[in-house]
ROVEX-392393 format. One record per residue (C-alpha): residue number from 1; residue in three letters; x, y, z. Coordinates in pm, 1 decimal. Example, Ala and Ser with C-alpha at 12.3 -4.5 7.8 and 13.67 -1.06 7.14 Angstrom:
2
(rec 1, ala, (1230.0, -450.0, 780.0))
(rec 2, ser, (1367.0, -106.0, 714.0))
***
This chain:
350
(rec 1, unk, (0.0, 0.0, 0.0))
(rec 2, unk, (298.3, 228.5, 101.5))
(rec 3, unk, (453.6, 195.0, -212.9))
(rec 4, unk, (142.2, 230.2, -464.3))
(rec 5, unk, (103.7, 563.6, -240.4))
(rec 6, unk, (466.8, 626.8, -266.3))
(rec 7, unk, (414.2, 545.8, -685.7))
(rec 8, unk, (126.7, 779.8, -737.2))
(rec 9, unk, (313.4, 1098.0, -544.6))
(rec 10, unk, (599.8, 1069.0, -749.6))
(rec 11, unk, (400.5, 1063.5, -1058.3))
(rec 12, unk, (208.9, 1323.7, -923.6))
(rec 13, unk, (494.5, 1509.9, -902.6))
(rec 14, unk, (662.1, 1451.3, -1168.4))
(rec 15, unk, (364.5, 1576.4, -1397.6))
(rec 16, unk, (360.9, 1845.2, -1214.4))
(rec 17, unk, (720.4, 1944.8, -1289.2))
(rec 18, unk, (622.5, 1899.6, -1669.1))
(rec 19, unk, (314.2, 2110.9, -1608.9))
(rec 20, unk, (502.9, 2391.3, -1520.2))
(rec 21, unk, (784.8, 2358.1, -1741.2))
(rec 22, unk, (542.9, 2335.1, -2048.3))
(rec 23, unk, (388.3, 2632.6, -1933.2))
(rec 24, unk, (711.1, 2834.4, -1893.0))
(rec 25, unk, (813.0, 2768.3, -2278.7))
(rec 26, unk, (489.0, 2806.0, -2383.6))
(rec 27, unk, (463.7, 3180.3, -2204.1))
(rec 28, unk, (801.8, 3251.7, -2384.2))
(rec 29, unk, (665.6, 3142.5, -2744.4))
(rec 30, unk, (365.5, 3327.7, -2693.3))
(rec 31, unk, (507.2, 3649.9, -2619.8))
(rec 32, unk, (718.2, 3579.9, -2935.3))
(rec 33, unk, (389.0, 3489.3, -3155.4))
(rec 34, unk, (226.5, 3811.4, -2976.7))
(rec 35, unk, (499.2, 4034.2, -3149.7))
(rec 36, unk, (473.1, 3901.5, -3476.0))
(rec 37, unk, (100.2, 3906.0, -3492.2))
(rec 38, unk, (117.6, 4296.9, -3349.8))
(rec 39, unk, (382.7, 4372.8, -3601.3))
(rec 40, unk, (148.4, 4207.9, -3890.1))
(rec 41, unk, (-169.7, 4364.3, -3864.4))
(rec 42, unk, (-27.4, 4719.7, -3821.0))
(rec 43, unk, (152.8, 4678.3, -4106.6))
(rec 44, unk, (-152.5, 4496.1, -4304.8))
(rec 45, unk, (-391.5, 4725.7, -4110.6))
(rec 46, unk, (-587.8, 4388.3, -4038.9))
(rec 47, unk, (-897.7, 4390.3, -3726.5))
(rec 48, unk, (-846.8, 4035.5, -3761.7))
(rec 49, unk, (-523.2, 3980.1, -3711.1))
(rec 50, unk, (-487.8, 4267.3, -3453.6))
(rec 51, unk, (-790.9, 4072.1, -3274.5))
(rec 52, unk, (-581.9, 3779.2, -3304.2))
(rec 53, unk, (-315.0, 3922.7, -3154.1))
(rec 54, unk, (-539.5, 4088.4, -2877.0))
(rec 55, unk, (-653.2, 3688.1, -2801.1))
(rec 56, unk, (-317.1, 3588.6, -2833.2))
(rec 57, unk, (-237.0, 3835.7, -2509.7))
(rec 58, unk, (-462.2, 3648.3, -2348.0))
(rec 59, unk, (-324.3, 3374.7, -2432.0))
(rec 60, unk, (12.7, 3455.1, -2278.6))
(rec 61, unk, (-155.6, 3589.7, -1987.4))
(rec 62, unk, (-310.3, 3217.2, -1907.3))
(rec 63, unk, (1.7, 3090.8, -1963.4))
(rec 64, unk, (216.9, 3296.1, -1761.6))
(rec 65, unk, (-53.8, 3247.2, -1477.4))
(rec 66, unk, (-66.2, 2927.7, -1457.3))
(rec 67, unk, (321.9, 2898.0, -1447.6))
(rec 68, unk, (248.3, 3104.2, -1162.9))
(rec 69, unk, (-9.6, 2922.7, -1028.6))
(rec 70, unk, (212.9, 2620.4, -1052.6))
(rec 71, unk, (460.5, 2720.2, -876.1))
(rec 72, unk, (303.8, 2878.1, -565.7))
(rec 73, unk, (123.3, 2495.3, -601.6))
(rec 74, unk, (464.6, 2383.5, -469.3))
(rec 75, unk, (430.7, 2584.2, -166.2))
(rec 76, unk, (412.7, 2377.2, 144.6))
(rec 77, unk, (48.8, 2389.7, 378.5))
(rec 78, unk, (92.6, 2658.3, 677.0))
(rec 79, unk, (-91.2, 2690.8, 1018.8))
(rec 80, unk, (-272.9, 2982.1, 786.2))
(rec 81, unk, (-364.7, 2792.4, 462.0))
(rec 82, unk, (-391.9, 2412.7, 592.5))
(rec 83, unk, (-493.9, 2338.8, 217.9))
(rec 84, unk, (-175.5, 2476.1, 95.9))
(rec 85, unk, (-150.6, 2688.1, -227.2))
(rec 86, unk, (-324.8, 2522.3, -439.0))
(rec 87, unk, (-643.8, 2708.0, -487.6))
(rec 88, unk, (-425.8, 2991.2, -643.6))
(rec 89, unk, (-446.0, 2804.6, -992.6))
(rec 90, unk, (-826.1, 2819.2, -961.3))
(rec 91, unk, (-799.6, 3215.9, -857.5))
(rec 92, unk, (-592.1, 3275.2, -1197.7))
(rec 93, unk, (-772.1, 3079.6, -1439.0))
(rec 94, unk, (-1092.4, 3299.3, -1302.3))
(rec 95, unk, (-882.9, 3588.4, -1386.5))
(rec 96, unk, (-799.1, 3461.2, -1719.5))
(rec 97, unk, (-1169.1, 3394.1, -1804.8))
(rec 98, unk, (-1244.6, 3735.7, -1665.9))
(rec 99, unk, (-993.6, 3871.0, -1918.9))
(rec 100, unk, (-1168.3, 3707.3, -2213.7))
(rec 101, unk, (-1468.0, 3827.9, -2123.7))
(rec 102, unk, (-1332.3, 4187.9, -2233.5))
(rec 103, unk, (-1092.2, 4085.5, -2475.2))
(rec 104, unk, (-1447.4, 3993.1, -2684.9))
(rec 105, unk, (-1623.9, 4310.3, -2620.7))
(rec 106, unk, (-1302.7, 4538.4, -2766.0))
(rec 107, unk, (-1345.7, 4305.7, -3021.1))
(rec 108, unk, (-1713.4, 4368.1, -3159.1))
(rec 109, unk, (-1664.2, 4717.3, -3083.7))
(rec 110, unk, (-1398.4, 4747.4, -3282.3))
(rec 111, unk, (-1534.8, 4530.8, -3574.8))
(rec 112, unk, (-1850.0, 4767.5, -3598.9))
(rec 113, unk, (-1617.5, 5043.0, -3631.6))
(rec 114, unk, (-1519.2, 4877.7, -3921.6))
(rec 115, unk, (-1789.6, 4753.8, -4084.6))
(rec 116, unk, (-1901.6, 5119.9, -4062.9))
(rec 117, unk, (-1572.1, 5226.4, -4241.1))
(rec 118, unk, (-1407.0, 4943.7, -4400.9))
(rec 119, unk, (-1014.1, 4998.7, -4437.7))
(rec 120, unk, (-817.5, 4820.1, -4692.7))
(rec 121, unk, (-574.5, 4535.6, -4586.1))
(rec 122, unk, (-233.0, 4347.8, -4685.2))
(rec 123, unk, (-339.8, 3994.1, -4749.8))
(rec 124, unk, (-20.0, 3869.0, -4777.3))
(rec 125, unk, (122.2, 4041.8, -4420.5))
(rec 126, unk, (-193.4, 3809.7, -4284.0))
(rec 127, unk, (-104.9, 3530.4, -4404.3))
(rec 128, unk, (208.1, 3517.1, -4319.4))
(rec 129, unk, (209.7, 3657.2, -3924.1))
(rec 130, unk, (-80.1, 3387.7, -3897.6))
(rec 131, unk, (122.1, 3078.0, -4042.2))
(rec 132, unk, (383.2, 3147.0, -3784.4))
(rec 133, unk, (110.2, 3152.5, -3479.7))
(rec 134, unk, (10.5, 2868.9, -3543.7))
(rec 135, unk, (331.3, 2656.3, -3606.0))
(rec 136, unk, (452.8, 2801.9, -3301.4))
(rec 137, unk, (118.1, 2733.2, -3081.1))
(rec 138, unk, (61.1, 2370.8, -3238.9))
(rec 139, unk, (432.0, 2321.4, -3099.1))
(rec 140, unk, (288.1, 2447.8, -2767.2))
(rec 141, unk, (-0.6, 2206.0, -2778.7))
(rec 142, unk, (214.9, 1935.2, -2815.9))
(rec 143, unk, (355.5, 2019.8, -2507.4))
(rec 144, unk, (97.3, 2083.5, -2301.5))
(rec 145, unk, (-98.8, 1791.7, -2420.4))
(rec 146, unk, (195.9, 1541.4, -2239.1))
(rec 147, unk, (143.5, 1746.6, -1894.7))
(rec 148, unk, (-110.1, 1672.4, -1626.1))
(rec 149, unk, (-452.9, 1605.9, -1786.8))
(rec 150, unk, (-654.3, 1725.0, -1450.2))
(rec 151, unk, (-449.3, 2050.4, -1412.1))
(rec 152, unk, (-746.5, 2320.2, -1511.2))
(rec 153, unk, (-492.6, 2613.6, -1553.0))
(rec 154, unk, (-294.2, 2390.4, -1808.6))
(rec 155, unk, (-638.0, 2276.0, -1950.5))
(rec 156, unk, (-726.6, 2703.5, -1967.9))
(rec 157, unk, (-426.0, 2779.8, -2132.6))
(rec 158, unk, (-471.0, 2449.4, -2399.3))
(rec 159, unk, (-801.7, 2580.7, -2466.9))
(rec 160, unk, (-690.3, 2948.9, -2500.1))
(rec 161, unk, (-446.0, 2843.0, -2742.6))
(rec 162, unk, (-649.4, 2590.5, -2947.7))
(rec 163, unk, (-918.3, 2839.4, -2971.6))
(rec 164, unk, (-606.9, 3103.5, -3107.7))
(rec 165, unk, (-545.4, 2850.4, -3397.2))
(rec 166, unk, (-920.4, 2844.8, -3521.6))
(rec 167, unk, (-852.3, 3192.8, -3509.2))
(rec 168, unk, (-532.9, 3213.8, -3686.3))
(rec 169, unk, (-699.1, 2976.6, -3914.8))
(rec 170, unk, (-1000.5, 3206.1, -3983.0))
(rec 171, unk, (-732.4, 3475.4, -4035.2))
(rec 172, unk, (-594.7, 3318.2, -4345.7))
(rec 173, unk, (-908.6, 3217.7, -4491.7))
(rec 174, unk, (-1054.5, 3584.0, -4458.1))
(rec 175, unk, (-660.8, 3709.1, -4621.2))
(rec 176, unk, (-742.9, 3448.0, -4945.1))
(rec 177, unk, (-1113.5, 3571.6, -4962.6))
(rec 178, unk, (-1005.0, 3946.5, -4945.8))
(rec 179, unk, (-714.3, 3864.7, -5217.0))
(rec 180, unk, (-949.5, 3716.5, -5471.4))
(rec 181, unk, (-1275.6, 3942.1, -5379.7))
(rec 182, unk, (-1128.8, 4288.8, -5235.6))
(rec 183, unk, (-1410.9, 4206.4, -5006.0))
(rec 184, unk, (-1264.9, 4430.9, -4715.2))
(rec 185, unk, (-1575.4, 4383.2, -4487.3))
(rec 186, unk, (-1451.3, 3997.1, -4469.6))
(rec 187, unk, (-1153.2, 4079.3, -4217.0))
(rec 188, unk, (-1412.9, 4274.4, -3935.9))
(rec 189, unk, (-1630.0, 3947.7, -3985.3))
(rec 190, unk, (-1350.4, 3718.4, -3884.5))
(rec 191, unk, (-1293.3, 3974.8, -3593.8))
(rec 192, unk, (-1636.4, 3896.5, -3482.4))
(rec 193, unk, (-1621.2, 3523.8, -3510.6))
(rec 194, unk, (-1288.6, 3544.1, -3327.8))
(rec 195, unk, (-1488.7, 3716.1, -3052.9))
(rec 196, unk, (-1766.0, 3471.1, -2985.9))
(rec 197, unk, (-1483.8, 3151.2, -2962.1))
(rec 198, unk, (-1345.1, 3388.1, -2707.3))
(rec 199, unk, (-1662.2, 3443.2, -2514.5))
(rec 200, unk, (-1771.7, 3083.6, -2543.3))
(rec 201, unk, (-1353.3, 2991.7, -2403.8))
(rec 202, unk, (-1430.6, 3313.9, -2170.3))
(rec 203, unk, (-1776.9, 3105.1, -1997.1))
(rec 204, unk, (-1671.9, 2782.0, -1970.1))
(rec 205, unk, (-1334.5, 2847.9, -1800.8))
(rec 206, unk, (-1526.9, 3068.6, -1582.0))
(rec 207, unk, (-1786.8, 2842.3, -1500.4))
(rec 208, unk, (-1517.5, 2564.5, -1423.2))
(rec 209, unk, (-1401.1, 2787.2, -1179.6))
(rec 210, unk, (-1685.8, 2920.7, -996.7))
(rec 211, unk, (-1775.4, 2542.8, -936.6))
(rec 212, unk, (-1490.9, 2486.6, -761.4))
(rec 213, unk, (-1426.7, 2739.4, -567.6))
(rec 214, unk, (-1781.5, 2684.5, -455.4))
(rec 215, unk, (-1696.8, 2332.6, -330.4))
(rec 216, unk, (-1946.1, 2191.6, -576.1))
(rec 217, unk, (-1883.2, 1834.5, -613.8))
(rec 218, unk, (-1703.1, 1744.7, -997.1))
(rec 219, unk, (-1961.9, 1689.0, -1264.4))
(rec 220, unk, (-1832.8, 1404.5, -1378.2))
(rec 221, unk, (-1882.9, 1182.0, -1025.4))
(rec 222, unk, (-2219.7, 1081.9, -913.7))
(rec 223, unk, (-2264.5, 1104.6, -538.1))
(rec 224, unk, (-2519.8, 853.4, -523.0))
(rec 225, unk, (-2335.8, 564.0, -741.4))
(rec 226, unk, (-2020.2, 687.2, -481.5))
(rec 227, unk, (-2247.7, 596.5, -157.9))
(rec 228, unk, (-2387.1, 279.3, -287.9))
(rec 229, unk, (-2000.2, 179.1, -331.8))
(rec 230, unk, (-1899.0, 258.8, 40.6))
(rec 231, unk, (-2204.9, 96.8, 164.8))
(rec 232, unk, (-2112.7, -223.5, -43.0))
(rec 233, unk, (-1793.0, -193.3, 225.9))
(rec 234, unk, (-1787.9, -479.3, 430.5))
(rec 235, unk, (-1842.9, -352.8, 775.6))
(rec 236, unk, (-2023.5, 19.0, 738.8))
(rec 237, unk, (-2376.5, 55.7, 747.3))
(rec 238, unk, (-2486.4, 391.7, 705.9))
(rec 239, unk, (-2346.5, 723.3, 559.7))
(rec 240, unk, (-2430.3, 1100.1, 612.6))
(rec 241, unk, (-2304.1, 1410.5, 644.5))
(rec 242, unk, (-2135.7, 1340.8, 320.5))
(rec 243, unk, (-1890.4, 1623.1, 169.8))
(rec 244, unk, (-1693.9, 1578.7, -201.0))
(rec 245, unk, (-1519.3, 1884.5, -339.3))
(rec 246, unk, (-1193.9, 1962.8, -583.0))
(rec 247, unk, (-918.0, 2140.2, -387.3))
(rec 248, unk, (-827.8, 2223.9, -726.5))
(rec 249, unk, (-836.7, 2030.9, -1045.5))
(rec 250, unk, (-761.5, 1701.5, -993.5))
(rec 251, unk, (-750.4, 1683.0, -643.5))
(rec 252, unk, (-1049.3, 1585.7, -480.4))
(rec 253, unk, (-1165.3, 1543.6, -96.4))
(rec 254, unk, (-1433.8, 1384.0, 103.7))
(rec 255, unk, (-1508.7, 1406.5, 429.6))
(rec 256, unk, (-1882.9, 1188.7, 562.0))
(rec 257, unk, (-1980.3, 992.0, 882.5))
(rec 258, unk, (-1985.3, 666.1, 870.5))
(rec 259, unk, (-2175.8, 417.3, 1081.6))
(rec 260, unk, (-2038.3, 91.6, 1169.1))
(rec 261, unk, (-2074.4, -185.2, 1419.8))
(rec 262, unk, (-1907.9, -89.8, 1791.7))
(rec 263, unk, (-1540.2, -139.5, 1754.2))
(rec 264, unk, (-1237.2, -41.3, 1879.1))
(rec 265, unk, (-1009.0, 125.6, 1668.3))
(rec 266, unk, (-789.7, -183.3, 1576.0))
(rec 267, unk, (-1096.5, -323.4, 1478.8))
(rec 268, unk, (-1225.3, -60.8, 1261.3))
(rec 269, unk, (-883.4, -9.6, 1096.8))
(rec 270, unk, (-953.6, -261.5, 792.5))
(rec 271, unk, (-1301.9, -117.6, 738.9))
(rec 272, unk, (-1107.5, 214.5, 689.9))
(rec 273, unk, (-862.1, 112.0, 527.1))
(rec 274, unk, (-1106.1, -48.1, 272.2))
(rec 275, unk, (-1282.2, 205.7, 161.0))
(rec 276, unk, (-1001.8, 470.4, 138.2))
(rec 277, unk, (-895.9, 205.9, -111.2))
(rec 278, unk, (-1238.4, 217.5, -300.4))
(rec 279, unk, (-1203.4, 593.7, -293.1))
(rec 280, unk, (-872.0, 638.2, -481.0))
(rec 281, unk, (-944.4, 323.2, -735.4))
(rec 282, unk, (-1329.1, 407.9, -867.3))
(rec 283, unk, (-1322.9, 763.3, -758.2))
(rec 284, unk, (-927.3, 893.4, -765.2))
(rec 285, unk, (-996.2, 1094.8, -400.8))
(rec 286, unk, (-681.8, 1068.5, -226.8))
(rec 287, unk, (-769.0, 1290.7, 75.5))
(rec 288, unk, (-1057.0, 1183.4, 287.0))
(rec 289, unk, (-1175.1, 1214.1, 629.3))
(rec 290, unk, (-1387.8, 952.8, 732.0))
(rec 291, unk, (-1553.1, 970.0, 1091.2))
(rec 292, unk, (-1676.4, 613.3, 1220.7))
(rec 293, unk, (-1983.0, 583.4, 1444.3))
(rec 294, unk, (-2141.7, 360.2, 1606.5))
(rec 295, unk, (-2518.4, 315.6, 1654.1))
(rec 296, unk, (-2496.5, 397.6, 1997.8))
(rec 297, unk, (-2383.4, 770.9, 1896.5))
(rec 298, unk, (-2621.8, 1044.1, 1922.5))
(rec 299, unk, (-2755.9, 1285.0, 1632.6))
(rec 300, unk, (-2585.7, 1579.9, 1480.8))
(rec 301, unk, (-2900.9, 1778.4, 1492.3))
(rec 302, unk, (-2800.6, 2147.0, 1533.6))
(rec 303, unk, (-2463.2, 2153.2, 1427.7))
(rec 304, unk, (-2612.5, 2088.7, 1073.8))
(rec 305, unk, (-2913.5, 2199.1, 857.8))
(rec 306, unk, (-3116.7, 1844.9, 783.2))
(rec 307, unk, (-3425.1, 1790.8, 628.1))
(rec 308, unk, (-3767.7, 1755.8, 830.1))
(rec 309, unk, (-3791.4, 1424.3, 960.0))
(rec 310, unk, (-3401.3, 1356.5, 954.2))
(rec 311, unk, (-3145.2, 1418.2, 1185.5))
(rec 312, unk, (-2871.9, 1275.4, 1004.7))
(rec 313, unk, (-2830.7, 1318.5, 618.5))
(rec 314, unk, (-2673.2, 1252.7, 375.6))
(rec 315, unk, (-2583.6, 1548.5, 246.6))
(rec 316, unk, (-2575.0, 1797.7, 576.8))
(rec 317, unk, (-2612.8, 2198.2, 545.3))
(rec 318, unk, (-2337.5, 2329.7, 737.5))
(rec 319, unk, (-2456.5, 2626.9, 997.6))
(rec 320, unk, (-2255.6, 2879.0, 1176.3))
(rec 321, unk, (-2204.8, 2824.1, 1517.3))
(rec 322, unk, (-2361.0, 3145.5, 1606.4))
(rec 323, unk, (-2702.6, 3073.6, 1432.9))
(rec 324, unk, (-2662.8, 2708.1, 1587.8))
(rec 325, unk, (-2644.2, 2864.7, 1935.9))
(rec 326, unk, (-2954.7, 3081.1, 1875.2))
(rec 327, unk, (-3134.3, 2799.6, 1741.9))
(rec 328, unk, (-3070.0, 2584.1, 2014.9))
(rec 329, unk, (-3143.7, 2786.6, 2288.9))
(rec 330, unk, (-3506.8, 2921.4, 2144.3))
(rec 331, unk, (-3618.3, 2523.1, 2109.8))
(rec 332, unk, (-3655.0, 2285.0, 2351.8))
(rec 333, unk, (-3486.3, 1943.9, 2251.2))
(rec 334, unk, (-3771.9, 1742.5, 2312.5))
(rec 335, unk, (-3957.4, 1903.7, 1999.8))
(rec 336, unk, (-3724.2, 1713.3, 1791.8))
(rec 337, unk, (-3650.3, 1397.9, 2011.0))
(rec 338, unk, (-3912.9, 1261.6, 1798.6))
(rec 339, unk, (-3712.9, 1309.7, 1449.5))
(rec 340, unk, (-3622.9, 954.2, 1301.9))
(rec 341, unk, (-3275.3, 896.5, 1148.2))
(rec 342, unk, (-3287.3, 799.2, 753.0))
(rec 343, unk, (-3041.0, 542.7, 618.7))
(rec 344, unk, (-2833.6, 651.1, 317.4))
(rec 345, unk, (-2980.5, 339.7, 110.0))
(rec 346, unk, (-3316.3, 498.7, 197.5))
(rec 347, unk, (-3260.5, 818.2, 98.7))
(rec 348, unk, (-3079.1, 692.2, -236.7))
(rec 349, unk, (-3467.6, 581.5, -324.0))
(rec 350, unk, (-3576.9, 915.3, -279.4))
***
């Protein structure tokens, strides 16, 4: 056991080295891809490619984030921030989407201005500035695509600079239609495209990171499949005030009651040990805190929020310890001795 834990930590880490490596070079090839895309569509007097080049600052804003965020990762937990550093990635990707969000209004602004007065472009500066972004960000991709898969900032800045190739992309289509057509009005349109993929990059980054910083549970793990698998546990019998939430992308927590038979702690130990296994194999949470019960232990009732009729549940609404003093002292306890407790294979029928 030891050593599979020992295996997975130095894999851990050693993703996380590439992470942040990747997303060093990448920072330094973006900057170099924002300069040639600036230089281009001054010189071609291009929206597009300027827009480009406005996404691509973006894009080396994500990236030099998230190197950030990576490396304040590797900051050790304090008697302050027991969690560590890690939420900082989550703080900077918010940022980034935050960014985007504006990034795509300049955008459409400016494109009306031109669609109003159209201004004649350099095809061939378009092209060319654009052919180099994206050789230079499909090297990038490479890269980041061989880091660690759950890390949302490197995820953030993948997206921001897969979205910046469609883009680069739309820029040389738009240069060949305006070559052929003198259509001018063809390089504020690509502008405008450019802007939605940024919006749409803008919401979902944002949304990712809203979730988690709310302590929602990941989207892609169903709570109730997860409590029929620790009640198949040989040994517990019950589970409530159940708690699942991403201390950042890719690592998860849980922390629930558990009823089991009465035990002593030697006893118990396999039962624990058991379903911390389940955990990390079906579910990949490495960090949980499990309390044990036995039957014999009271109800939580007043240090959390259940529903009528329940006094343990699965899912508990925390309440501050002020409101639960107030609360308790304005009722008498025999108004709710009455309350019956609801088994978590019960409540899964619900």
């Amino acid at each position: 056991m030891a050593q599979g834990i020992s295996a997975h930590n130095h894999t851990h880490a050693h993703a996380h080295q590439l992470t942040r490596d990747k997303l060093r070079l990448g920072f330094i090839l973006t900057l170099a891809i924002l300069a040639v895309e600036v230089a281009g569509g001054f010189a071609a007097h291009s929206l597009s490619l300027l827009s480009d080049a406005g996404h691509m600052l973006t894009d080396a804003a994500a990236l030099g984030l998230a190197w950030f965020a990576a490396i304040q990762a590797e900051r050790p937990a304090d008697e302050r921030r027991t969690f560590g550093y890690h939420r900082t990635g989550i703080l900077t990707a918010l940022i980034n989407g935050m960014t985007l969000v504006v990034i795509a209004v300049v955008i459409v602004f400016e494109a009306y201005q031109r669609f109003q007065h159209p201004q004649e472009v350099a095809p061939g500066i378009m092209v060319v500035a654009a052919a180099i972004g994206i050789l230079l960000n499909l090297y990038i991709v490479f890269g980041l695509q061989q880091s660690d898969e759950h890390n949302l900032n490197a995820r953030a800045a993948l997206l921001h600079i897969l979205g910046d190739i469609g883009a680069s992309l739309g820029v040389i289509i738009g240069a060949i239609a305006i070559a052929f057509t003198r259509a001018y009005w063809v390089d504020p349109l690509i502008s405008v495209l450019i802007a939605v993929l940024v919006a749409i990059t803008a919401i979902r980054l944002i949304g990712e990171a809203v979730s988690i910083l709310m302590e929602s549970a990941p989207r892609d793990l169903s709570l109730p499949d997860l409590v029929r698998d620790m009640l198949r546990v040989p040994g517990i019998r019950d589970v409530h005030d159940l708690h699942v939430w991403s201390i950042t992308s890719g690592m998860l927590a849980l922390s629930c009651h558990a009823v089991i038979d009465d035990l002593p702690p030697s006893g118990s130990a396999p039962i624990l040990d058991a379903v911390a296994a389940m955990l990390r194999r079906n579910y990949r949470i490495t960090h949980t805190t499990i309390q044990f019960e036995s039957t014999a232990h009271g109800s939580h009732e007043g240090f959390c929020v259940c529903p009528p009729g329940s006094c343990d549940a699965i899912y508990c609404d925390l309440r501050p310890t002020a409101q639960h003093d107030h609360n308790h002292n304005g009722h008498d306890h025999s108004d709710h001795s009455g309350h019956s407790h609801v088994p978590a294979d019960e409540a899964l029928k619900n």
